[in-house]
C-alpha atoms as an extended CHARMM CRD file, in Angstrom:
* protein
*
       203  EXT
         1         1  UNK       CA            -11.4860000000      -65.3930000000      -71.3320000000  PROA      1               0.0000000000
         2         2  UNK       CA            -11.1530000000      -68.7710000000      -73.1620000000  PROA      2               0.0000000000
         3         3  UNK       CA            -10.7630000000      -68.8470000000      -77.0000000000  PROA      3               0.0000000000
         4         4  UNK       CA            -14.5490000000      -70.6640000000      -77.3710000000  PROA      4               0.0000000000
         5         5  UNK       CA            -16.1520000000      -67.8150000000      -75.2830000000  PROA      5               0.0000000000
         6         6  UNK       CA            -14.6530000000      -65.2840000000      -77.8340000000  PROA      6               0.0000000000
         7         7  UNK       CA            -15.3800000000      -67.4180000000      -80.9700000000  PROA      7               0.0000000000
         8         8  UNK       CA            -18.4470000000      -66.1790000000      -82.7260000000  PROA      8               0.0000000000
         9         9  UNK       CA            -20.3540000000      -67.6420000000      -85.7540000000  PROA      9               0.0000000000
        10        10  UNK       CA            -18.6150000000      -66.8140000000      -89.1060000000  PROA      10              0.0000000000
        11        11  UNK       CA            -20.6310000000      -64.7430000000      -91.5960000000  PROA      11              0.0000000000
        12        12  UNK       CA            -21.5930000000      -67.3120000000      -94.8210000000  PROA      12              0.0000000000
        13        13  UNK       CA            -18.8880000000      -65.5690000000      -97.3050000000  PROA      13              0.0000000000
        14        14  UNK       CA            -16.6180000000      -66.9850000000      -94.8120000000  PROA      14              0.0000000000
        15        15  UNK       CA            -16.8850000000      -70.4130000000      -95.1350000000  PROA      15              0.0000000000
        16        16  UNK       CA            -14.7770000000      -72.7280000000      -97.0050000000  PROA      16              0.0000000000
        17        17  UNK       CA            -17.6310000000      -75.0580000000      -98.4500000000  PROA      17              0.0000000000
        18        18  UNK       CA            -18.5630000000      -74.5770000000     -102.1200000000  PROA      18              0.0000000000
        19        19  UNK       CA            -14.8240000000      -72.5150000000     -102.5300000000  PROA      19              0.0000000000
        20        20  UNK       CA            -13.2800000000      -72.6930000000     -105.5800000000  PROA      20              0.0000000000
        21        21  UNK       CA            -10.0840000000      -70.8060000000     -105.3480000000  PROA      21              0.0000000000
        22        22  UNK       CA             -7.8400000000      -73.2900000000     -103.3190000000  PROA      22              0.0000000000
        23        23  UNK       CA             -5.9920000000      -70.8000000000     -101.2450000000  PROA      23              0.0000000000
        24        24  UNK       CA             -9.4190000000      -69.0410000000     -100.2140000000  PROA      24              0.0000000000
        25        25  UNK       CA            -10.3560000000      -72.1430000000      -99.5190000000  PROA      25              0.0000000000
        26        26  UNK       CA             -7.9850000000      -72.8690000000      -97.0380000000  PROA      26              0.0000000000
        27        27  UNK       CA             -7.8280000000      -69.1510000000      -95.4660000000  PROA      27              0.0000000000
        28        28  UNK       CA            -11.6960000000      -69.7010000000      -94.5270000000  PROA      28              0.0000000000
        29        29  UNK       CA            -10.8390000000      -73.2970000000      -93.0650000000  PROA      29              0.0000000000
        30        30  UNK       CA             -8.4560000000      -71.7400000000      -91.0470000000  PROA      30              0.0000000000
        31        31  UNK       CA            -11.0400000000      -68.4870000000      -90.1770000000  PROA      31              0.0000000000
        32        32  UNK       CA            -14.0180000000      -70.1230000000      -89.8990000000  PROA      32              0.0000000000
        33        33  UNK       CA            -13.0050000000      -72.0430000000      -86.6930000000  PROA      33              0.0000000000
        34        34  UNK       CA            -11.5290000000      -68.9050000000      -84.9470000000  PROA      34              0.0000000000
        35        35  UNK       CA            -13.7180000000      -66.1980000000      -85.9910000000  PROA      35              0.0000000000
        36        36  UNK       CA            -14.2560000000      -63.2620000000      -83.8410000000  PROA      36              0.0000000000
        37        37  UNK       CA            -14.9730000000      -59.8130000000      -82.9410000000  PROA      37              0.0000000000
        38        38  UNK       CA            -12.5940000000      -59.3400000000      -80.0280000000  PROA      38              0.0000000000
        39        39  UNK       CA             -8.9730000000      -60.5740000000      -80.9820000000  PROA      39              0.0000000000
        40        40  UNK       CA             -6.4430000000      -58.4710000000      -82.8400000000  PROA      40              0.0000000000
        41        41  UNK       CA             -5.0360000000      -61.4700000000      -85.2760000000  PROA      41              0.0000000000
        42        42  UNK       CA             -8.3670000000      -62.7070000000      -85.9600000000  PROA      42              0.0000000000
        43        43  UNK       CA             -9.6330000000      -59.1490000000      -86.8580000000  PROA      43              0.0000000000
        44        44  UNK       CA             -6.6630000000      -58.4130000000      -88.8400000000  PROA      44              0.0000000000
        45        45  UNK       CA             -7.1190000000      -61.8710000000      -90.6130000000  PROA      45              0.0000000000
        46        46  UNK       CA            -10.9270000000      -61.2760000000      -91.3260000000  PROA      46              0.0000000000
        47        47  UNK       CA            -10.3150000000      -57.7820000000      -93.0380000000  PROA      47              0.0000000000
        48        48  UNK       CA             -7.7120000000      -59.6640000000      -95.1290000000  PROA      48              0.0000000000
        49        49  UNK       CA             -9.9870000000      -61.8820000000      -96.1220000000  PROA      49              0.0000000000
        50        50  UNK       CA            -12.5940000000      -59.5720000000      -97.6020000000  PROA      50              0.0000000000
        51        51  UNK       CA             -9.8820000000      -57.4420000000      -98.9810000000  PROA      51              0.0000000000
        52        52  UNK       CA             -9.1730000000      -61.0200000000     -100.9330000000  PROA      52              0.0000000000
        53        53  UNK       CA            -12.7370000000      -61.4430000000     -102.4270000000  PROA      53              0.0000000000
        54        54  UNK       CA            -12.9850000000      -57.4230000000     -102.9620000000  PROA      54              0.0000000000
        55        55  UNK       CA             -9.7110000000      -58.1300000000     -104.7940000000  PROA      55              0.0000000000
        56        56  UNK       CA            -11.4840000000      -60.4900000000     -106.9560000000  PROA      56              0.0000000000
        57        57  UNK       CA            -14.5950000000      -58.6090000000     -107.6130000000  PROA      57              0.0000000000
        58        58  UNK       CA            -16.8610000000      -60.9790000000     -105.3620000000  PROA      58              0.0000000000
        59        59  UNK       CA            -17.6740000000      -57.3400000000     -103.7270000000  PROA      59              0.0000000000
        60        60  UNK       CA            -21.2700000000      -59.0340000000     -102.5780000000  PROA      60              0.0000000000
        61        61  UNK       CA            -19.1250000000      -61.5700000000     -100.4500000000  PROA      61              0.0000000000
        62        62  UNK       CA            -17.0690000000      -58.8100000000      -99.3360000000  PROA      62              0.0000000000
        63        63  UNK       CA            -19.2120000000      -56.6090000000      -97.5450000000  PROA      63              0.0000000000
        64        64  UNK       CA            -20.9160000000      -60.4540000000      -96.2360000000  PROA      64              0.0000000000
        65        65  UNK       CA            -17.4760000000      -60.4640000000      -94.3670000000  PROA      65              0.0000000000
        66        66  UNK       CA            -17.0810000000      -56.9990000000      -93.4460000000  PROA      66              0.0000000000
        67        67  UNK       CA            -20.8350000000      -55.9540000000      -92.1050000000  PROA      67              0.0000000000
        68        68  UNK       CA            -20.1790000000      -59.5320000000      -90.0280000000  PROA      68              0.0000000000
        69        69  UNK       CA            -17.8420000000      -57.4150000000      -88.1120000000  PROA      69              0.0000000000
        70        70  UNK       CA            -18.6840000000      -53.2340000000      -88.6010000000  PROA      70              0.0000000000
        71        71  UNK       CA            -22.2140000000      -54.0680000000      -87.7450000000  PROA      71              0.0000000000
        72        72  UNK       CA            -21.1910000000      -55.8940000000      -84.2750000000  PROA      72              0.0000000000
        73        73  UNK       CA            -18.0440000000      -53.8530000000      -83.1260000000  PROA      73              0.0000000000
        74        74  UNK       CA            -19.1580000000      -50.3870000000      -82.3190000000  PROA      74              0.0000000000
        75        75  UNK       CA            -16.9790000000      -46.9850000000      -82.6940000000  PROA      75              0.0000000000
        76        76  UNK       CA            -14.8030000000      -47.2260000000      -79.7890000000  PROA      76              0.0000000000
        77        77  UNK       CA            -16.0660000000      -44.5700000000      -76.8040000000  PROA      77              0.0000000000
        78        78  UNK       CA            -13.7870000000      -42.9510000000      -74.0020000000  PROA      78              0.0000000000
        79        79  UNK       CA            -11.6730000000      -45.6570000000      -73.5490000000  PROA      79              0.0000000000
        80        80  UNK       CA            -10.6700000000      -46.8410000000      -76.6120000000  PROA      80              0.0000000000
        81        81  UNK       CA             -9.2700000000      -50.3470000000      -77.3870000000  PROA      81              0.0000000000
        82        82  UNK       CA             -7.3890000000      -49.9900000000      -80.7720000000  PROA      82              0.0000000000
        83        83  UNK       CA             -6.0920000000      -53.3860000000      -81.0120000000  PROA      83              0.0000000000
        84        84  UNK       CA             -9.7920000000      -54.1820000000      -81.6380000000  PROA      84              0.0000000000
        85        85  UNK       CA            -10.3420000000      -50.6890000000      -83.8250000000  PROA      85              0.0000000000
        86        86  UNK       CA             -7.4630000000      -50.9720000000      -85.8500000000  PROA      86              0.0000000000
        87        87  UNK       CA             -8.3360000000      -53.6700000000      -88.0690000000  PROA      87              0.0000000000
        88        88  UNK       CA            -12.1110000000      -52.8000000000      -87.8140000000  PROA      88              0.0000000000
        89        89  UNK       CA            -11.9910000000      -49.0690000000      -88.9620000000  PROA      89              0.0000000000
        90        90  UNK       CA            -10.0600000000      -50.2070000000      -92.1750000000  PROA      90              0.0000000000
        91        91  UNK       CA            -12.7770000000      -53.2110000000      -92.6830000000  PROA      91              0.0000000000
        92        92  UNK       CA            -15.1210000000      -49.7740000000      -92.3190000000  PROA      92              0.0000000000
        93        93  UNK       CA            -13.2070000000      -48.0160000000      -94.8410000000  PROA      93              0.0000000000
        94        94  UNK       CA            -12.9860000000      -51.3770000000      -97.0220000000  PROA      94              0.0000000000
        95        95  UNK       CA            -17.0910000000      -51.3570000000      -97.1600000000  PROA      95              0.0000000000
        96        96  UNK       CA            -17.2780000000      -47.4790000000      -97.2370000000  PROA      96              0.0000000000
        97        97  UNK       CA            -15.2240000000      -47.5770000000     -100.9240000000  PROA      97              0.0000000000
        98        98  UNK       CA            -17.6600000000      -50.5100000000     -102.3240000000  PROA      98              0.0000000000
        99        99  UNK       CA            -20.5330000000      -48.9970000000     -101.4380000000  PROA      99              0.0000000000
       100       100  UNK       CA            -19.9420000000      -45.6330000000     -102.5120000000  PROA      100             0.0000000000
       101       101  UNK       CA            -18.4880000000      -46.7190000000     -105.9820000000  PROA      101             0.0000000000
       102       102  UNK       CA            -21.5010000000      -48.6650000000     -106.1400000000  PROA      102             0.0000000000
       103       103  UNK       CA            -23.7530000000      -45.7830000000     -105.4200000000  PROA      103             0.0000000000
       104       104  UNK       CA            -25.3560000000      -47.2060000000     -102.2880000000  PROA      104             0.0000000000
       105       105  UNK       CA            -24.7700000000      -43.3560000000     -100.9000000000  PROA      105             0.0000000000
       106       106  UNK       CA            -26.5480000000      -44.3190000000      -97.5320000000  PROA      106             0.0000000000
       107       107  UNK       CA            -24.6900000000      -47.2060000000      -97.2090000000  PROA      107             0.0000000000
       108       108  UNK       CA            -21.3920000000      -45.0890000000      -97.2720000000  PROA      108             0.0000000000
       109       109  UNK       CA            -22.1640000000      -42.2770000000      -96.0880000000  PROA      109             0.0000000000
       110       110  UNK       CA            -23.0090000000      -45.2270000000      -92.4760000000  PROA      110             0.0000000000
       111       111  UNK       CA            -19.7430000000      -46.9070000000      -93.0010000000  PROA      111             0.0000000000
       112       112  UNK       CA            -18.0310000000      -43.3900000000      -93.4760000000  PROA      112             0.0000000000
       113       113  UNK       CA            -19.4140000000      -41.6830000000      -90.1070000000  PROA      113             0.0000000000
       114       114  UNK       CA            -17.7090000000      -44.6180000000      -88.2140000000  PROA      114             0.0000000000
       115       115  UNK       CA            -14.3510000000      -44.0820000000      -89.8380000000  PROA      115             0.0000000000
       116       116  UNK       CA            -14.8980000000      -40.3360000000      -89.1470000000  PROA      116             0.0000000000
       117       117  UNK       CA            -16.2530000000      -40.8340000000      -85.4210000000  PROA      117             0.0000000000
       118       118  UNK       CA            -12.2550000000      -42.4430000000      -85.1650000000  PROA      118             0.0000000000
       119       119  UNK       CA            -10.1150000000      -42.7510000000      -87.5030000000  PROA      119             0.0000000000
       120       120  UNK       CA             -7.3470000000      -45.1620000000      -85.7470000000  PROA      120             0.0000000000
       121       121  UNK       CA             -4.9460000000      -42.6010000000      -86.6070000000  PROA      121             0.0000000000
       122       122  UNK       CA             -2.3970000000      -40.2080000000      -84.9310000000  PROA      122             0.0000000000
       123       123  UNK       CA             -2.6510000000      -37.0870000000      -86.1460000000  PROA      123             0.0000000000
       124       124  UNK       CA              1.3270000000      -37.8960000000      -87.2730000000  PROA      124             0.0000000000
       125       125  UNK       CA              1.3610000000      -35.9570000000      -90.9280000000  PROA      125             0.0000000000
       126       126  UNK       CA              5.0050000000      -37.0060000000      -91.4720000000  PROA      126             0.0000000000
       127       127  UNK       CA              4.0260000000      -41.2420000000      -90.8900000000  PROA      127             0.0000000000
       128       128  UNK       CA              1.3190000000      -40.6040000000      -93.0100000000  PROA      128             0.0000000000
       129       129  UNK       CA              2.5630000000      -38.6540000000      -95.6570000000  PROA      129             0.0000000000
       130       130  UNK       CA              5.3310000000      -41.0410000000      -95.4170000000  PROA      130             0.0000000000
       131       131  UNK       CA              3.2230000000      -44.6740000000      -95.8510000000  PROA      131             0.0000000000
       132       132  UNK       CA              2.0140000000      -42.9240000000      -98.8560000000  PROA      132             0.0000000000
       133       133  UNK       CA              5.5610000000      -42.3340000000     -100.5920000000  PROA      133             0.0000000000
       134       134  UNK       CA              6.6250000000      -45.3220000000      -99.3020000000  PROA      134             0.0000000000
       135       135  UNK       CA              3.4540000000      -47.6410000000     -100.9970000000  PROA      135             0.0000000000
       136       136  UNK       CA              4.5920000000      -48.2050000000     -104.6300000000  PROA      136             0.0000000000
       137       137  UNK       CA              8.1420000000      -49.7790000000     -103.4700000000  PROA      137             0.0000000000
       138       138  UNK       CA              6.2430000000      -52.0020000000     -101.2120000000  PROA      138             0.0000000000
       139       139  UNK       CA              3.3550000000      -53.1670000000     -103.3370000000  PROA      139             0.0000000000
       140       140  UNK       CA              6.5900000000      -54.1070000000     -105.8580000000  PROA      140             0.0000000000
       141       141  UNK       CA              8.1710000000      -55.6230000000     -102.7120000000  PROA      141             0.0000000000
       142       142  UNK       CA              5.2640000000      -57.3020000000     -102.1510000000  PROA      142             0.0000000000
       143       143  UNK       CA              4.6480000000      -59.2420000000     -105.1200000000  PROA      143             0.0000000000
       144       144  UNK       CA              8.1670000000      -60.3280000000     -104.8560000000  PROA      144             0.0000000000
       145       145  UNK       CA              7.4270000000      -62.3070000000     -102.6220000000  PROA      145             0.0000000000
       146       146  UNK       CA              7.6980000000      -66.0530000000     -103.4290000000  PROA      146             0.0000000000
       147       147  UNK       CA              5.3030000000      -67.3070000000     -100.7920000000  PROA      147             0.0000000000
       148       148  UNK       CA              1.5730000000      -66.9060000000     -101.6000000000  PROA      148             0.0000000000
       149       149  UNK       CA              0.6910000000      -66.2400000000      -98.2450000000  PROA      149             0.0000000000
       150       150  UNK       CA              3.0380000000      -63.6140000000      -97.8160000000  PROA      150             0.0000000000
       151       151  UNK       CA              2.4670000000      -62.1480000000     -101.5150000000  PROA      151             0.0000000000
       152       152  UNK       CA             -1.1260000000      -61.8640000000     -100.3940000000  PROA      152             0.0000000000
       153       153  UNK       CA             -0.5980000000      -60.8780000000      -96.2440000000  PROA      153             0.0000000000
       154       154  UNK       CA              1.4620000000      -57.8040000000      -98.1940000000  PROA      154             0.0000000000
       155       155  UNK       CA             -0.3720000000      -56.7390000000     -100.6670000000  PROA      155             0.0000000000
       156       156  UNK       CA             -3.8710000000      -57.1310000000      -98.6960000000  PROA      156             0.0000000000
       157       157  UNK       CA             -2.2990000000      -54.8840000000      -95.7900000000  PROA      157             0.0000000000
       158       158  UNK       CA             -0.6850000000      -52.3180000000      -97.8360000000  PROA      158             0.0000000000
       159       159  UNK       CA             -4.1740000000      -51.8830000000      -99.9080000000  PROA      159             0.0000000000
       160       160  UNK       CA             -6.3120000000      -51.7130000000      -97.0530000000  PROA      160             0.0000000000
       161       161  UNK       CA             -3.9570000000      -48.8590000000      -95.2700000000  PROA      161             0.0000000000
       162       162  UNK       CA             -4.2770000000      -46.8810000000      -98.7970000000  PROA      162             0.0000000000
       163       163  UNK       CA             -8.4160000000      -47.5800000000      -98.8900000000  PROA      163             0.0000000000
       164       164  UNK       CA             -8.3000000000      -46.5270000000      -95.0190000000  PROA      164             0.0000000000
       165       165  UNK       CA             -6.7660000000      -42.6890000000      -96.4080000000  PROA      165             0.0000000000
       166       166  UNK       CA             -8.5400000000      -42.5040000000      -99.7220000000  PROA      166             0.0000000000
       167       167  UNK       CA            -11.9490000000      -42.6450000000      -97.6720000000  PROA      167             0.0000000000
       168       168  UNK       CA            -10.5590000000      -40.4290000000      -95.1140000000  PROA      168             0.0000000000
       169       169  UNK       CA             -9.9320000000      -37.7910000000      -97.3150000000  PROA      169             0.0000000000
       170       170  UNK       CA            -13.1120000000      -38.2250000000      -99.9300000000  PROA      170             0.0000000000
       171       171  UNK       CA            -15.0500000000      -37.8290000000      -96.5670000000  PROA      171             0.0000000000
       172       172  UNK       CA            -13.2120000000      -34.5760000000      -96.1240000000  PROA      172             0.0000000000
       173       173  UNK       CA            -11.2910000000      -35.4170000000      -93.1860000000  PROA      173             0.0000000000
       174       174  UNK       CA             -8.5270000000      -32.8910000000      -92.5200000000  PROA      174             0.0000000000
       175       175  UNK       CA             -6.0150000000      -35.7000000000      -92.7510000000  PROA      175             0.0000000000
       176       176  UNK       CA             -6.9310000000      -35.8130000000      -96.4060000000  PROA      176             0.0000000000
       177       177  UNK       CA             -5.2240000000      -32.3160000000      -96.8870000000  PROA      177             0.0000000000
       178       178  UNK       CA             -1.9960000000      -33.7020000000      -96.2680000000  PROA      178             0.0000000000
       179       179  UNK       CA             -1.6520000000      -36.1670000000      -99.5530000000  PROA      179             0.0000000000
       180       180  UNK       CA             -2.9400000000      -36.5470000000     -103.1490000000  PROA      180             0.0000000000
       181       181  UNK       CA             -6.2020000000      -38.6220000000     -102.8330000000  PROA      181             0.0000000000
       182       182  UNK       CA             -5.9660000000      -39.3290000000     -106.3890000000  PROA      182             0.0000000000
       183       183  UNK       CA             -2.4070000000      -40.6870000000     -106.2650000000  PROA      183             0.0000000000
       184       184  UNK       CA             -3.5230000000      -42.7560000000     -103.1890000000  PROA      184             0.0000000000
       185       185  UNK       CA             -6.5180000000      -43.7470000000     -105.6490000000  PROA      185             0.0000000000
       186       186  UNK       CA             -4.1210000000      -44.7930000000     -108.4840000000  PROA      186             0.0000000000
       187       187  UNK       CA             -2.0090000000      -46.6930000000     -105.7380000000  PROA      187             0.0000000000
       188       188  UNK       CA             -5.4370000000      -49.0720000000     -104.6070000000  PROA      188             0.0000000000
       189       189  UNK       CA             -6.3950000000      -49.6940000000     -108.3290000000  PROA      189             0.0000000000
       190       190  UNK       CA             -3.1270000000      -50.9190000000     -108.9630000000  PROA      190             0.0000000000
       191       191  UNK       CA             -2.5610000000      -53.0180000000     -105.2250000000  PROA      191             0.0000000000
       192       192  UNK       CA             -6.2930000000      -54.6040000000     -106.0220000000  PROA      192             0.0000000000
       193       193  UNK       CA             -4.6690000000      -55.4680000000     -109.4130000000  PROA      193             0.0000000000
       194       194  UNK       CA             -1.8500000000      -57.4080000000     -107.8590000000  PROA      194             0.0000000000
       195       195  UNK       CA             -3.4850000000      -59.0560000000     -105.2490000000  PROA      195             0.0000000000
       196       196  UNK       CA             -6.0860000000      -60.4130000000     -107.7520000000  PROA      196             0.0000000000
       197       197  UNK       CA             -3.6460000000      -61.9500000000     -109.6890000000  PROA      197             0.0000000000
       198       198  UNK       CA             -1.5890000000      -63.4860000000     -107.0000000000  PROA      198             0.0000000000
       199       199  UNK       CA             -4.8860000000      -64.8810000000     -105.4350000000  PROA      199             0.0000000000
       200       200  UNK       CA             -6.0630000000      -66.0580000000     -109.3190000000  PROA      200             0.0000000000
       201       201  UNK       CA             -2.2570000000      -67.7140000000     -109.7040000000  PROA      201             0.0000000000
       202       202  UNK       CA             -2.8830000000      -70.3520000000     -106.5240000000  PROA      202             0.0000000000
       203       203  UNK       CA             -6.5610000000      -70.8610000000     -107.6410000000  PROA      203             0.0000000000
């Protein structure tokens, strides 16, 4: 299947016209030609993207980006493909958190039953546990980084993994028994933090 047959309209969040943070600016140049709802790098990109304007409390643009996507890519049936899911079930996670910190409970609770329905996780307890004890050295790791576009690739992946678990376990999955939700709470506030300011610094 050709690249045009895949390529579907992007969402309006997602394009570059009337941007005012240069480096958004040029992400969406870059998206907006390639959007999609089948390929793995595109996916990936597009959940970084609203992870960027969630980062920068433009949380109405956010869920423009993510419901472009949750609302088209169903919850994968019998034969799963998770280099499509993976990406998606964290954008579901992503709109999950801002709508049920912004007390759209139906919203959520929708967003939540797809991350539930499958998670994109192993039931690994040690990799988990382990990403979680691991995050603080590489959100510091992260910012580190020189480049913008790797500062930001980090710190956007690392934060939406975190977002992924938080909502696991506030939905009471029994993943959410094996770490501290509230540490993994503290860990988002302060990767949003970071990535906000990196973005702000190449506006």
């Amino acid at each position: 299947m050709s690249r045009s047959t895949t390529t579907v309209p992007p969402p309006a969040a997602a394009l570059p016209a009337n941007e005012t943070n240069r480096y958004l600016a040029k992400v969406k140049t870059s998206l907006a030609r390639r959007w999609s709802h089948t390929r793995m790098k595109e996916l990936y990109d597009q959940a970084d993207l609203a992870r960027f304007l969630w980062a920068l409390e433009r949380e109405a643009e956010a869920l423009d980006v993510l419901r472009s996507v949750t609302a088209a890519v169903p919850v994968p049936g019998a034969e799963p493909n998770y280099n499509v899911w993976s990406p998606v079930v964290t954008m579901n996670a992503l709109e999950a958190r801002i709508r049920r910190l912004a007390g759209d409970e139906a919203g959520a609770a929708t967003a939540t039953a797809r991350i539930l329905a499958d998670p994109g996780l192993a039931p690994n307890r040690d990799f988990i546990t382990e990403e979680i004890a691991k995050a603080p050295a590489a959100l510091e790791e992260a910012n580190a980084e020189t480049s913008v576009k790797w500062a930001c690739h980090k710190l956007s992946r690392r934060t939406g993994s975190l977002i992924h678990l938080c909502e696991l376990a506030v939905a009471g999955h029994p993943y959410g028994q094996w770490y501290d939700a509230e540490e993994v709470d503290r860990l988002i506030v302060e990767g949003r933090a970071l990535l906000a300011a990196r973005l702000r610094a190449a506006a």
